[in-house]
N, C-alpha and C positions, 0 to 999 in steps of 0.2 A: 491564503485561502485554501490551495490545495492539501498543504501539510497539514492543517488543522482538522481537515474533515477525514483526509485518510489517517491521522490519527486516533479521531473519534472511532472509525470504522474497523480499525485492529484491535484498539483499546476490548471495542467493546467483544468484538471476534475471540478476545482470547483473556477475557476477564481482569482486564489488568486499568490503572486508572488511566484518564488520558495524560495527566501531567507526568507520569513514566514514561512514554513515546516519546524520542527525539529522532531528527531525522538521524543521529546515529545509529539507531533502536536497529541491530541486527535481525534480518528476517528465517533464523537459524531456531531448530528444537531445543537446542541448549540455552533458548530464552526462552522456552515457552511459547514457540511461533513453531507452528507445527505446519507441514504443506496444505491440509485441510483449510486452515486460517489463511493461508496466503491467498488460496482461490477463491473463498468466502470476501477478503479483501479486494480481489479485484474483480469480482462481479458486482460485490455494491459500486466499486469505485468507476466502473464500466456506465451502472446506472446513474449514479451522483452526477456524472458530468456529459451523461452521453457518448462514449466514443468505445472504440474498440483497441485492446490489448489483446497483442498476438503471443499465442503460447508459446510461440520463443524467444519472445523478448522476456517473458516473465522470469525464463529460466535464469535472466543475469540479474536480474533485482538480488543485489547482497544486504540492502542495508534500504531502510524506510527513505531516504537519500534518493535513490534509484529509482524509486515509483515516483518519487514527485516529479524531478527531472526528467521523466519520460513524458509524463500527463502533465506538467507546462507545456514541453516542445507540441503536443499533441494539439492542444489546445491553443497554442499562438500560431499553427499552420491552418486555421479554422476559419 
């Protein structure tokens, strides 16, 4: 559930289709994930499921991988 929806919400962040996002999906320029898109992603994803991502966790998010794994654990301590 979580991958899906923050793949919709990159997908759509940075024009690209959802079935290209995998949680491999590097959150790097040189795919077309620009820092604008990453913040855009974790503000909807802030709102999507209610909770709070702190700006220095965001900074170790390398790979779409990394946001969900943060936002499960988030979300099972709830």
């Amino acid at each position: 559930m979580v991958f899906e929806k923050l793949a919709r919400i990159l997908a759509e962040n940075i024009g690209a289709d959802e079935e290209d996002i995998t949680l491999e999906t590097e959150l790097k320029p040189e795919y077309g994930i620009e820092p604008v898109d990453i913040a855009k992603m974790i503000i909807e994803c802030e709102k999507e499921f209610n909770i709070t991502i702190h700006d220095e966790d965001v900074h170790t998010f390398k790979k779409l991988e990394d946001v969900v794994v943060y936002v499960n654990k988030i979300i099972s301590d709830i």
